[in-house]
C-alpha positions as CSV (number, residue, x, y, z in Angstrom):
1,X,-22.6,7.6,-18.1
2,X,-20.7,4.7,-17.6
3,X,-17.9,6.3,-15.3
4,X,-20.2,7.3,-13.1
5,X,-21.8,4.0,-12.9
6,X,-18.7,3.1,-12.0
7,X,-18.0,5.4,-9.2
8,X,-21.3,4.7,-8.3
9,X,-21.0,0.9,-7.6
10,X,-17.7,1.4,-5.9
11,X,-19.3,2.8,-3.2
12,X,-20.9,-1.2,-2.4
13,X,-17.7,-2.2,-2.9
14,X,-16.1,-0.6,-0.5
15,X,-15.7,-3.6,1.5
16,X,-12.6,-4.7,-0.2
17,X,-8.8,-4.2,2.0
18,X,-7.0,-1.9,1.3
19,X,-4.5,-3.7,-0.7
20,X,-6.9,-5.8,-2.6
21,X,-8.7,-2.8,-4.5
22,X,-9.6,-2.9,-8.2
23,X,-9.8,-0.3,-10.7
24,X,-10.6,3.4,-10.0
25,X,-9.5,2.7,-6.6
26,X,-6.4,1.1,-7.2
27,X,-3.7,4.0,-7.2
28,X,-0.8,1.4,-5.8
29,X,0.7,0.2,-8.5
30,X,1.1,-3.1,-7.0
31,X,3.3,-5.3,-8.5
32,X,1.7,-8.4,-9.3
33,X,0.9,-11.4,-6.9
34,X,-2.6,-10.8,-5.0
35,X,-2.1,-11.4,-1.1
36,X,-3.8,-13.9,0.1
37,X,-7.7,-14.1,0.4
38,X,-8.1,-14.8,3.7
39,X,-10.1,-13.0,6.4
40,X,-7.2,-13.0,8.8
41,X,-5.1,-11.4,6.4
42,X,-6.6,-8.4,6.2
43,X,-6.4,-7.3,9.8
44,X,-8.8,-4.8,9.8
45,X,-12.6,-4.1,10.7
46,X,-14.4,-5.4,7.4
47,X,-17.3,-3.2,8.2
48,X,-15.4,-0.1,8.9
49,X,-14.8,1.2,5.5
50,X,-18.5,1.2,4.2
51,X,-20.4,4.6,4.4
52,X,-23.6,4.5,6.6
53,X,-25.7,5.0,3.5
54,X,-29.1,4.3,5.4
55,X,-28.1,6.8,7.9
56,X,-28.2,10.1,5.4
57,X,-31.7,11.7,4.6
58,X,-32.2,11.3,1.3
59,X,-32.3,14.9,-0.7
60,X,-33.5,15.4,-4.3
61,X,-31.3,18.4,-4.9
62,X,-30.9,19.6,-8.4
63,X,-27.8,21.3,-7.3
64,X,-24.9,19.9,-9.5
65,X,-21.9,21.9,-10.7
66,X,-21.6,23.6,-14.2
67,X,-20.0,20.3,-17.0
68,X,-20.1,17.7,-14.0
69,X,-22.2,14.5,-13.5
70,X,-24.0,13.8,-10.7
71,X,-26.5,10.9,-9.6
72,X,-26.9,8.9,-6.1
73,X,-24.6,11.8,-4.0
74,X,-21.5,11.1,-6.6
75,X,-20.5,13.9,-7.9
76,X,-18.2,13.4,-11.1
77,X,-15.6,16.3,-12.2
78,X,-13.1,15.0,-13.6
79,X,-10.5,15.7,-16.9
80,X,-12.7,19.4,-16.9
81,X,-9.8,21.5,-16.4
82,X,-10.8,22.9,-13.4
83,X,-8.3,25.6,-11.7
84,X,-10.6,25.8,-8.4
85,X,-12.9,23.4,-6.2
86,X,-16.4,24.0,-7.6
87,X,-19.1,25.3,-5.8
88,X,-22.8,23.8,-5.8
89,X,-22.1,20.8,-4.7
90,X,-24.7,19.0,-3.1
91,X,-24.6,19.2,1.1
92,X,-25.4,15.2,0.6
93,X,-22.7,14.2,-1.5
94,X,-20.6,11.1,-0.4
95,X,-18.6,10.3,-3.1
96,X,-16.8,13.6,-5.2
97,X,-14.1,13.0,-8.1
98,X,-12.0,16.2,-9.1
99,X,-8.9,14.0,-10.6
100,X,-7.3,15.1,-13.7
101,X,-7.8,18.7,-13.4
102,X,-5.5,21.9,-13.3
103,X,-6.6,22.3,-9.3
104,X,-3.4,24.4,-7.5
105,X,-4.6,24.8,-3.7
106,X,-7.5,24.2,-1.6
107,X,-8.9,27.0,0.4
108,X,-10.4,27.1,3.3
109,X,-14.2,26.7,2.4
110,X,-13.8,24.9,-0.8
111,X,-15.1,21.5,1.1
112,X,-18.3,23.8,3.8
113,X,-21.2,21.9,4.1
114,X,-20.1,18.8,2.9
115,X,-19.8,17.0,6.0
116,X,-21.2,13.7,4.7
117,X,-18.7,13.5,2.4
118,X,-16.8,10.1,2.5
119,X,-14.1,9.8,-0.4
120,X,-12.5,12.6,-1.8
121,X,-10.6,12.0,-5.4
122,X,-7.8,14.9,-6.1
123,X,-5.4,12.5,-8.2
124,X,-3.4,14.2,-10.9
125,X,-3.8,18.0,-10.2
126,X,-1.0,20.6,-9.3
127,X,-2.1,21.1,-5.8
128,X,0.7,22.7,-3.8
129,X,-1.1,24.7,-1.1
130,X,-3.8,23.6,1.1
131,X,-5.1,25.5,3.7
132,X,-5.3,24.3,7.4
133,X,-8.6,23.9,8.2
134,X,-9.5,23.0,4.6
135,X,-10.5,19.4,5.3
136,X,-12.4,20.6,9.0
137,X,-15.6,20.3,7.5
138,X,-15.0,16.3,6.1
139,X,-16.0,14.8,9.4
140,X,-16.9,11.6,7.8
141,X,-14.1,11.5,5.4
142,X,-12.5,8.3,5.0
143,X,-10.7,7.5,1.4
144,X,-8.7,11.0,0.8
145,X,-6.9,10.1,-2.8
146,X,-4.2,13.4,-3.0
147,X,-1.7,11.6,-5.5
148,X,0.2,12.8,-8.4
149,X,0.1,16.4,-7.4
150,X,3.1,19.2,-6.3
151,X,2.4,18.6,-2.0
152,X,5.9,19.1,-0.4
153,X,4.7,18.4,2.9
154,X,1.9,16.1,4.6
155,X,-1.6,17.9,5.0
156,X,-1.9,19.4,8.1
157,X,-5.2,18.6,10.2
158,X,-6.2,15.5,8.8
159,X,-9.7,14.5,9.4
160,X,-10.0,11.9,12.5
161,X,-12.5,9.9,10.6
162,X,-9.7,8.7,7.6
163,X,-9.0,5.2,7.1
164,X,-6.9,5.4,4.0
165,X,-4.7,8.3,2.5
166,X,-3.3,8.2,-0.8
167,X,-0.8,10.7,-1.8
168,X,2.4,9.3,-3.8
169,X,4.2,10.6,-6.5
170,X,4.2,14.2,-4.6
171,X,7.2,16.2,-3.9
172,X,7.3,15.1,-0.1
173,X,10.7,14.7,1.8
174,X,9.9,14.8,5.6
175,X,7.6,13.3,7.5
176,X,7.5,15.3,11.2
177,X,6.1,13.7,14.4
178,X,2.6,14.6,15.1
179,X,1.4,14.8,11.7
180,X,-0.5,11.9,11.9
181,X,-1.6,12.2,15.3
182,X,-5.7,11.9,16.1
183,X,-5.7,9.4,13.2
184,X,-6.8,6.7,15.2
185,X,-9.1,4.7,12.2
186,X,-6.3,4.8,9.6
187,X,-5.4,1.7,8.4
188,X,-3.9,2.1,5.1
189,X,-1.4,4.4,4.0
190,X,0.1,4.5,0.2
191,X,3.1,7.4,0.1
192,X,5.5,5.7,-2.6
193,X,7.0,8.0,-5.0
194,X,8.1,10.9,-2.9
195,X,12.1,11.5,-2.5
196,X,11.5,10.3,1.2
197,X,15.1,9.6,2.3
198,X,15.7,7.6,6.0
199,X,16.6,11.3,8.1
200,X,13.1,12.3,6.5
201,X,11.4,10.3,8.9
202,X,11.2,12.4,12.3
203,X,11.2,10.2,15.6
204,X,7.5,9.1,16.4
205,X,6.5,10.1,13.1
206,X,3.2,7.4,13.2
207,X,2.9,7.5,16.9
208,X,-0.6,6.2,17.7
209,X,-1.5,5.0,14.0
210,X,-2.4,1.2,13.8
211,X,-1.9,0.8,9.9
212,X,-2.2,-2.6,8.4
213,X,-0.8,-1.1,5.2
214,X,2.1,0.9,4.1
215,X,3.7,1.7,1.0
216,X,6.7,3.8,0.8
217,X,8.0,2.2,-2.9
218,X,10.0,4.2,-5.2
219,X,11.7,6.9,-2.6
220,X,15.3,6.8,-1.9
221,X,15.5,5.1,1.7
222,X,18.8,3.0,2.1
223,X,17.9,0.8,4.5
224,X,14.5,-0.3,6.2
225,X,13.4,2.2,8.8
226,X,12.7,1.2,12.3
227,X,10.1,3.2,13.7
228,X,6.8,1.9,11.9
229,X,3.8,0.9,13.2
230,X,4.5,-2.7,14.6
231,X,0.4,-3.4,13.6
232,X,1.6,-3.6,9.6
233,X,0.0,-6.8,8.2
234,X,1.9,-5.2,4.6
235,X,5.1,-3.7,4.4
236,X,6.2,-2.3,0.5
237,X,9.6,-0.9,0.5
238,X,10.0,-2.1,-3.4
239,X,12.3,0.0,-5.5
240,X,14.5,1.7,-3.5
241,X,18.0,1.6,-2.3
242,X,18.4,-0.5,0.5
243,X,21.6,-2.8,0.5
244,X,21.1,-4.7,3.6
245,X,18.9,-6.5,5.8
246,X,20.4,-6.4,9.2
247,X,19.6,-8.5,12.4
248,X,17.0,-6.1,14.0
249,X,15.5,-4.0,11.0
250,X,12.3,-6.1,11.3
251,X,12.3,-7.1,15.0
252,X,9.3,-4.7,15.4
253,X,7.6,-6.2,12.3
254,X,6.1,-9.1,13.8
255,X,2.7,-9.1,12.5
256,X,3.8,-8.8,8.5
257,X,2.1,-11.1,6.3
258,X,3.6,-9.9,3.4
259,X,6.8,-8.1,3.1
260,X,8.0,-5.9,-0.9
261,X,11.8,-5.0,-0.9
262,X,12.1,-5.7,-5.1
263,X,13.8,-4.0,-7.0
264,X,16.7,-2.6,-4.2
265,X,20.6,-3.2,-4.0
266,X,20.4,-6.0,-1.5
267,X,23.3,-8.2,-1.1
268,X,23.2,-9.6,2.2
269,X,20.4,-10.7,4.9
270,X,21.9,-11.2,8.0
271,X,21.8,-14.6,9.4
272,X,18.0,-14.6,12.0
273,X,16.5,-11.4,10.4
274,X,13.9,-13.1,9.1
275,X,12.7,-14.9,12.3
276,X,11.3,-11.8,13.7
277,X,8.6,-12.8,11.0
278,X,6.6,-15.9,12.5
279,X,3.2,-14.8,10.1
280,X,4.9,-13.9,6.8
281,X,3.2,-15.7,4.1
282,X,4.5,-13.7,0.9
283,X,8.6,-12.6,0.1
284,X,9.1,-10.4,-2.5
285,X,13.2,-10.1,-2.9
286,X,13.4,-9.8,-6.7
287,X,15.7,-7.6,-8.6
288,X,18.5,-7.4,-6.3
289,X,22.3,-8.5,-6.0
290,X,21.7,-11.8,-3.5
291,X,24.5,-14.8,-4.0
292,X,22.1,-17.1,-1.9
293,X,18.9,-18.2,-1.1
294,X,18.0,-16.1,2.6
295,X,18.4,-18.1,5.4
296,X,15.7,-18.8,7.8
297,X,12.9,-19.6,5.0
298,X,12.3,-23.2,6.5
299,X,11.2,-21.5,9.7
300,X,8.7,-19.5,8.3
301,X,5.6,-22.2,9.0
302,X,3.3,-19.7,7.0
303,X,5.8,-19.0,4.2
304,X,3.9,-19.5,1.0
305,X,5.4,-17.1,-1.7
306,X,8.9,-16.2,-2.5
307,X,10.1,-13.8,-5.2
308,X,14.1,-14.4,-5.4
309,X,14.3,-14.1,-9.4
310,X,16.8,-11.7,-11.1
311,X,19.1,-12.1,-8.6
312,X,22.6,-13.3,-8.4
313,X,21.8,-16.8,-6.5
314,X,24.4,-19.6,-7.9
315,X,23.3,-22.4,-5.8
316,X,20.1,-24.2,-4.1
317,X,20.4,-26.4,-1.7
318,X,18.1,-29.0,-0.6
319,X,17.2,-27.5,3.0
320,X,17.0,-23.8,1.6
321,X,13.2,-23.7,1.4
322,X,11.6,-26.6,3.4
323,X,12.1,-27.9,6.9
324,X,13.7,-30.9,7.5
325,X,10.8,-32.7,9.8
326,X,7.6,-34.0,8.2
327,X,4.0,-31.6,9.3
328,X,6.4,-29.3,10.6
329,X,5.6,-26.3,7.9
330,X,1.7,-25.4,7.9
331,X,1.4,-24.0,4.9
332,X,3.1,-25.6,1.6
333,X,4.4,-23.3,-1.3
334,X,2.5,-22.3,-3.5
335,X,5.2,-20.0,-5.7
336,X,9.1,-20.2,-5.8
337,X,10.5,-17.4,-9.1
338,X,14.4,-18.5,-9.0
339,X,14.7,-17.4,-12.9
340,X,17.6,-15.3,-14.0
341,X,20.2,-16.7,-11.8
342,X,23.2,-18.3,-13.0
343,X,21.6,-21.4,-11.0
344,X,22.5,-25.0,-12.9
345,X,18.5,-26.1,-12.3
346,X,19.6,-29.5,-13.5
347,X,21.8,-30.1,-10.3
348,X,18.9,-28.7,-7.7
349,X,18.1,-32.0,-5.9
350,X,13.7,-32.7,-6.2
351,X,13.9,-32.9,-2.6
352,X,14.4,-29.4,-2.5
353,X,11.0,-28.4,-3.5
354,X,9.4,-31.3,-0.8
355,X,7.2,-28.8,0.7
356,X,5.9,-27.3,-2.5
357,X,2.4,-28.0,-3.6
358,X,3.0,-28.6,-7.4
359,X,6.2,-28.8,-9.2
360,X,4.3,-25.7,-12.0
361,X,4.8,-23.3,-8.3
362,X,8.5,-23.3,-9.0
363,X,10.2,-20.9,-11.9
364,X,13.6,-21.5,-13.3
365,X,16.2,-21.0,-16.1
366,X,15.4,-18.3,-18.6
367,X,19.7,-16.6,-16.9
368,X,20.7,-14.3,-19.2
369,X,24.7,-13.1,-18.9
């Protein structure tokens, strides 16, 4: 009984951002540091992801499908084997869980009379086909978790109501203008893991969305692309294959607070790229081929995170991080990784790290040939 407990307690926890969740909700894959906990970070409404709970007439119904669990309108059906939706489920459900299963399509009444359902779990089926108007009856849906299954395109005729759509690791290469469109609550979009190439990415592709988060980590993009939604407050681009960081790629990017490109081919950073960035408090440019330190850190006021380790970085100098005026920066460091590059540590001045908040923020050495 536990996991569904657990479901069962998410639904009060629902409160969280988007790219702050814990446990069954966490399909990211994040890769490490937790953004910062602040109430302007998050951008987004913090009462708009909790289901009105107080608004739905309670209903004792018995009604529970054949090997699932259900208690308090979660419905639990996961790791049965399952080839098709189920039917019985209760009209009251809010929360039902079909990960893990051997699921190939959804038809077009598998979700009928479940309009008060508000998180839908299909990670780690074989879903390939889905039908239209499939998800027409999910007027509240908001958490749609379609990950880890055989999609090769987005689903058509999303419902309006979604705030956040998971659906990485799919077979998705193009994402057309339009398909998104009517999605005026979704904040939070995770699509890593799909061979998404640049070209992929049709012209007004997120017209009208106002996402706060987007993850397109572990695809095959080359270099960042330019028509996102300028509301992002995160931006994860990690483990790809972009090379370069040219003047303009984030002149539309204005409101990032934290910005993944680990784990590319980067080598260069053109000089003023990153001053389209006034609000960035966290870097991540780990695991790429940089000789030097970015310039333009000192300007970021806000800057409090950088990830440059694994890198090929050879020297630091003494204005690379911190500006040269006193009260100038607002926010000091709080984490500097400069390990594994061929950097002679003992030669960095101390007055390099002037604007850093304790000398245990900054990581060194450890350069292996």
């Amino acid at each position: 009984m536990w996991p569904l407990w657990f479901l069962t307690s998410l639904l009060t926890l629902s409160q969280a951002l988007p790219f702050e969740q814990k446990g069954f909700w966490d399909f990211t894959l994040d890769d490490g540091l937790p953004m910062l906990n602040d109430e302007e970070a998050s951008g987004a409404d913090t009462t708009s992801g909790v289901p009105d709970l107080d608004s739905l007439t309670p209903t004792f119904s018995a009604m529970c499908p054949f090997g699932c669990h259900c208690h308090l309108r979660v419905v639990q059906c996961s790791d049965l084997g399952l080839k098709t939706v189920p039917k019985e489920i209760s009209p009251d459900t809010t929360l039902l869980d079909l990960q893990n299963n051997d699921i190939t399509e959804l038809r077009k009444d598998d979700f009928k009379g479940l309009q008060h359902l508000y998180a839908l779990v299909l990670v780690n089926n074989k879903i390939s086909k889905i039908h239209e108007k499939a998800f027409s009856p999910l007027w509240k849906l908001q958490k749609l978790y379609i990950s880890k299954n055989h999609l090769v395109e987005i689903p058509p005729n999303l419902p309006s109501s979604l705030v956040e759509l998971r659906i990485h690791d799919n077979r998705i290469r193009k994402v057309p203008k339009g398909v998104f469109s009517g999605l005026r609550n979704m904040n939070c979009i995770e699509m890593g893991g799909n061979p998404l190439e640049n070209s992929g990415f049709e012209p007004g592709a997120f017209d009208g969305l106002k996402l706060n988060y987007l993850r397109i980590s572990e695809a095959k993009l080359t270099g960042i692309p330019k028509d996102l939604p300028e509301t992002l407050n995160e931006l994860h681009l990690d483990h790809n294959k972009i090379q370069a960081i040219e003047l303009e790629d984030l002149l539309r990017y204005s409101k990032l607070y934290r910005l993944g490109l680990g784990h590319n081919q980067i080598r260069m950073i053109e000089n003023g790229s990153l001053s389209f960035l006034p609000t960035l408090r966290e870097l991540h440019l780990d695991n790429n081929k940089l000789s030097k330190v970015p310039a333009g850190l000192p300007d970021l006021k806000l800057l409090q995170v950088v990830y440059l380790h694994t890198n090929n970085i050879t020297k630091v100098g003494v204005n690379d991080f911190c500006p040269m005026g006193f009260g100038v920066k607002r926010a000091y460091y709080n984490g500097i990784s400069l390990f594994n590059n061929p950097v002679p540590y003992w030669e960095v001045q101390p007055a390099t790290f002037r604007c850093v908040t304790d000398r245990l923020a900054i990581q060194f050495g450890n350069y292996k040939k």
